[in-house]
Each structure stands twice: as structure tokens, then as C-alpha cells.
C-alpha beads as a LAMMPS data file, in Angstrom:
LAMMPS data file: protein, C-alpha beads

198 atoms
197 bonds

1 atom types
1 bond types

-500.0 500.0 xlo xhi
-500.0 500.0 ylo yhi
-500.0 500.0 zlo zhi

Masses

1 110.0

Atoms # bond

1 1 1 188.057 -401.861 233.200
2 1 1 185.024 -404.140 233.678
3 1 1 184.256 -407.071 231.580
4 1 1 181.331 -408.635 230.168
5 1 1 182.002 -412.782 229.607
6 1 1 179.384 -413.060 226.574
7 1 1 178.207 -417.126 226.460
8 1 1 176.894 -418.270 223.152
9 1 1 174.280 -420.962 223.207
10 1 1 174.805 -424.939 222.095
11 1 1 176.027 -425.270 218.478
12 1 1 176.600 -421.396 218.057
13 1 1 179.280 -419.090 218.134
14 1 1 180.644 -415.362 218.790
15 1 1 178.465 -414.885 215.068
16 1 1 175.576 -415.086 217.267
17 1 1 173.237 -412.628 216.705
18 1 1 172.676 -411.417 220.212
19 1 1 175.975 -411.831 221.396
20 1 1 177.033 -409.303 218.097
21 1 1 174.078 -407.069 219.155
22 1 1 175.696 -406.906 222.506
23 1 1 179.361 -405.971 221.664
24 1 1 178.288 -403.597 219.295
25 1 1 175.961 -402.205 221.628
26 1 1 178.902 -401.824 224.125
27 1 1 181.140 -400.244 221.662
28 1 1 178.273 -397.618 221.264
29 1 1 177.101 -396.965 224.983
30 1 1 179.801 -398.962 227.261
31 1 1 182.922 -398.918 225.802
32 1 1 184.566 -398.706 228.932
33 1 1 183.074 -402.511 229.406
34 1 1 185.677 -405.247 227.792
35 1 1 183.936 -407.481 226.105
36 1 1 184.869 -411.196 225.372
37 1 1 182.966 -414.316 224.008
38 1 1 185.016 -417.281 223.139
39 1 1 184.111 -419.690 220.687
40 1 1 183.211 -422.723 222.801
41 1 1 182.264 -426.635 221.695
42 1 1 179.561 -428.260 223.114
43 1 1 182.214 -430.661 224.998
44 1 1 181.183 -429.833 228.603
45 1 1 185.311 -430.289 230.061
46 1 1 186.579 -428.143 227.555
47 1 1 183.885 -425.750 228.325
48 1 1 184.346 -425.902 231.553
49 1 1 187.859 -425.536 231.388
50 1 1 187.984 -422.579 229.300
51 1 1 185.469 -419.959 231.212
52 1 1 186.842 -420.885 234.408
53 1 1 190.553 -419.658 233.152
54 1 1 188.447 -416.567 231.287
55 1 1 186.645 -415.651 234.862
56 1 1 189.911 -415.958 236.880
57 1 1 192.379 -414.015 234.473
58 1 1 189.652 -410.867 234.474
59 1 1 189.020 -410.927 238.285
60 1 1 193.174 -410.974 238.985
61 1 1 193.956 -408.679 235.856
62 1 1 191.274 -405.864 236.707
63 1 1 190.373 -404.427 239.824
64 1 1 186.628 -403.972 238.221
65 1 1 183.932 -406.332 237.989
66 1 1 183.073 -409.395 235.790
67 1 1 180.156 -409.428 234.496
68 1 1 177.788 -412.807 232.546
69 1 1 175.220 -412.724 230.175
70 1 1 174.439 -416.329 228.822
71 1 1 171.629 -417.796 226.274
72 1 1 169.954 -420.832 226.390
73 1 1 172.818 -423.208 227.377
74 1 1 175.187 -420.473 228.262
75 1 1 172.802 -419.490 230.585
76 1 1 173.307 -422.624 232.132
77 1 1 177.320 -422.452 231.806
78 1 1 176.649 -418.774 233.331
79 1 1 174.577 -419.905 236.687
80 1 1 177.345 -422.357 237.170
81 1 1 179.945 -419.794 236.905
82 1 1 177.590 -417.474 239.399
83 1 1 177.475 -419.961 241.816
84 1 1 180.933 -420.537 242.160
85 1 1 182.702 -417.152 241.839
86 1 1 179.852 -414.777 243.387
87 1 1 179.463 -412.893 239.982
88 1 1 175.814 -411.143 238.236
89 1 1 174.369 -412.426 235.450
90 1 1 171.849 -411.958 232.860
91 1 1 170.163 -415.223 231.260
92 1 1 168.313 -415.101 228.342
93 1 1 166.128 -417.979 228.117
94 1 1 168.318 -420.120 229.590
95 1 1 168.521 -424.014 229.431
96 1 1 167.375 -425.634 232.700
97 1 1 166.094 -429.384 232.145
98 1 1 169.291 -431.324 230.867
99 1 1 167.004 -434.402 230.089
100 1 1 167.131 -432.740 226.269
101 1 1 170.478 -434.073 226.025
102 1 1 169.333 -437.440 226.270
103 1 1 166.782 -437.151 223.476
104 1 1 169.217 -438.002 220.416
105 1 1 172.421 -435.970 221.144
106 1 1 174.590 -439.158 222.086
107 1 1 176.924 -440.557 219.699
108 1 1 175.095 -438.494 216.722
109 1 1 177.168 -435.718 214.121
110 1 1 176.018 -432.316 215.451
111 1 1 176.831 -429.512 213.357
112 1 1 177.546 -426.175 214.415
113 1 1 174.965 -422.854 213.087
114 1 1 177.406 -420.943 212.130
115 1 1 180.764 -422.843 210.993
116 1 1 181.597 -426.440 209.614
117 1 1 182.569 -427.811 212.733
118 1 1 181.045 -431.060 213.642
119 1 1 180.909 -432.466 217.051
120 1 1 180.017 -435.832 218.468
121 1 1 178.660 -436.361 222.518
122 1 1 179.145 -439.369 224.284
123 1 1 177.357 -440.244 227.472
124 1 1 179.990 -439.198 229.374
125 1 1 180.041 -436.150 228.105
126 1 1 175.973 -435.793 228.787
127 1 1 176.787 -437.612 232.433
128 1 1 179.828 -434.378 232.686
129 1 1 176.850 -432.379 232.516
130 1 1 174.835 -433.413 234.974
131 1 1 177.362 -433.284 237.459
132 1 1 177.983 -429.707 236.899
133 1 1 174.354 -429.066 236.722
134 1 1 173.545 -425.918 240.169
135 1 1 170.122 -427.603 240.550
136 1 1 169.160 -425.148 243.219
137 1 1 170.508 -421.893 242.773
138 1 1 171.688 -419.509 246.560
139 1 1 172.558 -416.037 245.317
140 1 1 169.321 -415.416 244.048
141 1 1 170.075 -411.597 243.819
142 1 1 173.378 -411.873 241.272
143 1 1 170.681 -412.721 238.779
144 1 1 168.843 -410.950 235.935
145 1 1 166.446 -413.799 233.885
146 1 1 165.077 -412.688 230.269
147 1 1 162.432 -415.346 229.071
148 1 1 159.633 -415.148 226.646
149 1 1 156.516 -417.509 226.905
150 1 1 156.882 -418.282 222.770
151 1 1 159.855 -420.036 223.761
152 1 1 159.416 -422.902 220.826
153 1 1 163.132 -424.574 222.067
154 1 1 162.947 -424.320 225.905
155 1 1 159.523 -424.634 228.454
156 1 1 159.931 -420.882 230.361
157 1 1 158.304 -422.125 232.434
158 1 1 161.125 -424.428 233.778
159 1 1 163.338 -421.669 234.255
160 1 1 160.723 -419.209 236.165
161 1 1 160.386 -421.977 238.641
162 1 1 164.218 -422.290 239.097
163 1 1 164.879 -418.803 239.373
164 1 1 161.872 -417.790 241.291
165 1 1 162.762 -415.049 243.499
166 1 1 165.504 -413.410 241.329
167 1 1 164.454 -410.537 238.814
168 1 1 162.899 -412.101 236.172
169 1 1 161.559 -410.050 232.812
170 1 1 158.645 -412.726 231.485
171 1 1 157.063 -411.713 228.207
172 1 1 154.327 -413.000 226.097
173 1 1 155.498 -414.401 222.557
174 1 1 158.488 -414.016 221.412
175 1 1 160.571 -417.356 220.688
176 1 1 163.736 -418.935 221.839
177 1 1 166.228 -416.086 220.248
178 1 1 164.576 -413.348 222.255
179 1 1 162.569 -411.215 219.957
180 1 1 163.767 -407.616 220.145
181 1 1 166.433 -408.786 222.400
182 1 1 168.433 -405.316 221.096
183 1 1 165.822 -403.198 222.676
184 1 1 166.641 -404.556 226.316
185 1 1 170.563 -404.871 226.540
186 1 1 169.947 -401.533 228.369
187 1 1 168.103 -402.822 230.898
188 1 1 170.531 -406.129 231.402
189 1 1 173.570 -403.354 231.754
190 1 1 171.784 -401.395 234.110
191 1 1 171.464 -404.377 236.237
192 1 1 175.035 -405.328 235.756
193 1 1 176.117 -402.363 237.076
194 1 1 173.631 -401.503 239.418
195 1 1 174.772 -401.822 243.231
196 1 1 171.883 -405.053 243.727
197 1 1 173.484 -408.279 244.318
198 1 1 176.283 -410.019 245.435

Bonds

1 1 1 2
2 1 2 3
3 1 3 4
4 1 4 5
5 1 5 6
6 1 6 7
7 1 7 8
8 1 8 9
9 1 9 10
10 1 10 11
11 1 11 12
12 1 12 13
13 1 13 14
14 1 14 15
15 1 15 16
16 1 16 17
17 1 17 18
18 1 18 19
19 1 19 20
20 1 20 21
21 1 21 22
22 1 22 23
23 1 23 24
24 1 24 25
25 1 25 26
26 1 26 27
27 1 27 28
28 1 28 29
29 1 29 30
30 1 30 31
31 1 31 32
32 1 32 33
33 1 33 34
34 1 34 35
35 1 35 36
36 1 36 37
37 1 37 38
38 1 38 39
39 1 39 40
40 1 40 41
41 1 41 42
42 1 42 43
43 1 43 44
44 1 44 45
45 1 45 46
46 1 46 47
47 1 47 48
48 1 48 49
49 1 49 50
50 1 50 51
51 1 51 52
52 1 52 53
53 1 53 54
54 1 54 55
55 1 55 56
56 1 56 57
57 1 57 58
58 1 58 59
59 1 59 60
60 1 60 61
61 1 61 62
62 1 62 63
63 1 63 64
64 1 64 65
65 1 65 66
66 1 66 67
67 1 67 68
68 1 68 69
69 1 69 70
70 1 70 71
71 1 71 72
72 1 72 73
73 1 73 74
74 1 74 75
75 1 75 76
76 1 76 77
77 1 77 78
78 1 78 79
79 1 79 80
80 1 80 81
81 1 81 82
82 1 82 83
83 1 83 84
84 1 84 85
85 1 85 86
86 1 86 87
87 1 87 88
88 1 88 89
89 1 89 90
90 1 90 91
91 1 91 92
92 1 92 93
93 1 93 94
94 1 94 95
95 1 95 96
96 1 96 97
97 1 97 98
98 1 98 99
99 1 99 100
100 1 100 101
101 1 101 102
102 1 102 103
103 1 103 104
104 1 104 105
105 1 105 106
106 1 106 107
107 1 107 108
108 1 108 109
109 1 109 110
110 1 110 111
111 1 111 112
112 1 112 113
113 1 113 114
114 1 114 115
115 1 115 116
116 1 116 117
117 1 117 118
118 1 118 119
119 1 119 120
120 1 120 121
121 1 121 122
122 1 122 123
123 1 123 124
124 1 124 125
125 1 125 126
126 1 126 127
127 1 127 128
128 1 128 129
129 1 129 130
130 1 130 131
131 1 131 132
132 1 132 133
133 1 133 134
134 1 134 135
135 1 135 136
136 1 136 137
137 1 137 138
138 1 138 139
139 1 139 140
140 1 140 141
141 1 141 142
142 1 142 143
143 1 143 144
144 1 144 145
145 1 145 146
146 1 146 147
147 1 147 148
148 1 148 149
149 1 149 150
150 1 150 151
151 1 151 152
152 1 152 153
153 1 153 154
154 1 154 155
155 1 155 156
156 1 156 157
157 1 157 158
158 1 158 159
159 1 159 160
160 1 160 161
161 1 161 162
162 1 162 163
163 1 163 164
164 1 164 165
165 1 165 166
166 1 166 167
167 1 167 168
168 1 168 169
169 1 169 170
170 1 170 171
171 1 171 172
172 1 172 173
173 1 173 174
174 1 174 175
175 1 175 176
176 1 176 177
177 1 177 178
178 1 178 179
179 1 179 180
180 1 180 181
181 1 181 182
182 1 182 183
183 1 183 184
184 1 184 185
185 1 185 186
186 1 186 187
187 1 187 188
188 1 188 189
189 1 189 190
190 1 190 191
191 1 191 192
192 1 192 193
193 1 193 194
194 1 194 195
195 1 195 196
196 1 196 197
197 1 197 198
């Protein structure tokens, strides 16, 4: 059985709307696809930590493949995860320039969108990221990038130039959640599963 490694964006959570439009989507059209997406704290070890052991149980417990689909800073946590274990992924509008970190998330109560959980970064927490941080991606192929220009969070622009020569889907409008993100899981899957890359 294959498995899809859903990764929510910062402050959110499995309650996410895409990543619920996803699962349910799978249930529908792939439910041969396992589908998984942890609950994870903006705490870059723990992070870390906890999609690494995720990754490596589903590649030695299934002879199938692993498949990521990330948002905004799990598309981030998913090009890291690319990088090191060979794996496809599709990013939607994913976070690129780190320096947003810097701009009031240090020692400040951040609350998360969809619980009461409230977290607190320190710098070396923000300097954690930055050392995992794939600056210059190499399997340009494994990758499937979803960005609209209405991005109101995120510049796309950032992430077209970091991704430039993998299959990229660029439209006009839309806004950081991906408007009528439902409409294209299709598409992502088909990439997914599709014989390009790796």
C-alpha cells in the first residue's frame, strides 16, 4: 500500500482544510493510498524528528511508495524530506524565504488556528531552521509546485525561482490557501503516481 505523508502548514493542524480535502478525496478515488498527517508544532527538532521516523517506518513497512504533499511551511519540511530520501512531492505554495521568522516570531505567544495550543520560538529554534533550510534543490524532477500569484502570505515569486525547472502549476489570483485547491488534487495524484521522477 502506498502512502501519502500530508504536511500541514505553521500554526495549523490535520483540521486543515486542504489536508481534509485531500484524505477525503483519497477515501473517494485512492483508497488504496494510506494517508497520514500528524499534528506537528512549529518546534523545528521535534518536527524534524517526527517525519523523519514517519518517512522511514512507511518505506521499511511497505514495499510501495511514499508519497509528500506540503503547504506553505510543510512545503518546506517536504523539500527537505525530498532531498534526503529521494521521494515526489507536491508543494502548495510553499514557504521559501525563512527571513519571515525573524520578523516577530522570537520569544512571542503564537497560537495555533485550529486548537488552544500556544507555542513560543526562540532563536535557536529560528537558527534550527536555517540549518535545515535545502537552499538549492538537485532532484528537480521528484517535484510538483502549486502556487498562485494572489499569494497575500508568501511572494510566488520566491518559490518559482527556487524551483525553476521542476513542474510548476502558476495561476493568477487566488491567495495563500490555494483557491479551488479541491479541483486539482487530481492532477497532484497523477503526478505522484506517474512514472516521472526519481
Amino acid at each position: 500500500m502506498a502512502t501519502l505523508l500530508y504536511i500541514h502548514g505553521f500554526l495549523s493542524s490535520p483540521q486543515s482544510e486542504k489536508a481534509v480535502q485531500v484524505k477525503n478525496w483519497l477515501s473517494l478515488h485512492r483508497p488504496h493510498i494510506k494517508f497520514i498527517c500528524p499534528f506537528l508544532t512549529p518546534y523545528p527538532g521535534d518536527t524534524r524528528e517526527t517525519l523523519e521516523r514517519l518517512v522511514e517506518n512507511a518505506m521499511m513497512t511497505s514495499k510501495a511508495n511514499v508519497y509528500l504533499m506540503g503547504s506553505s511551511l510543510g512545503g518546506f519540511w517536504a523539500t527537505w524530506l525530498v532531498e534526503k530520501y529521494n521521494l515526489k512531492a507536491v508543494l502548495i505554495n510553499p514557504a521559501v524565504k525563512l527571513s519571515l521568522f525573524n520578523q516577530g516570531y522570537i520569544n512571542t505567544p503564537l497560537k495555533n488556528y485550529h486548537t488552544d495550543d500556544i507555542y513560543e520560538l526562540t532563536e535557536s529554534d529560528i537558527d534550527e531552521f536555517h540549518r535545515i533550510n535545502i537552499k538549492s534543490i538537485s532532484r528537480l524532477q521528484n517535484y510538483f509546485v502549486m502556487l498562485q500569484t494572489g499569494d497575500d502570505v508568501l511572494d510566488y515569486r520566491l518559490a518559482e525561482k527556487k524551483y525553476a525547472g521542476c513542474e510548476l502549476l502558476i495561476e493568477e489570483g487566488g491567495d495563500h490557501s490555494f483557491s479551488n485547491f479541491e479541483s486539482k488534487i487530481e492532477i497532484a495524484l497523477n503526478f505522484l503516481e506517474s512514472s516521472r521522477g526519481k
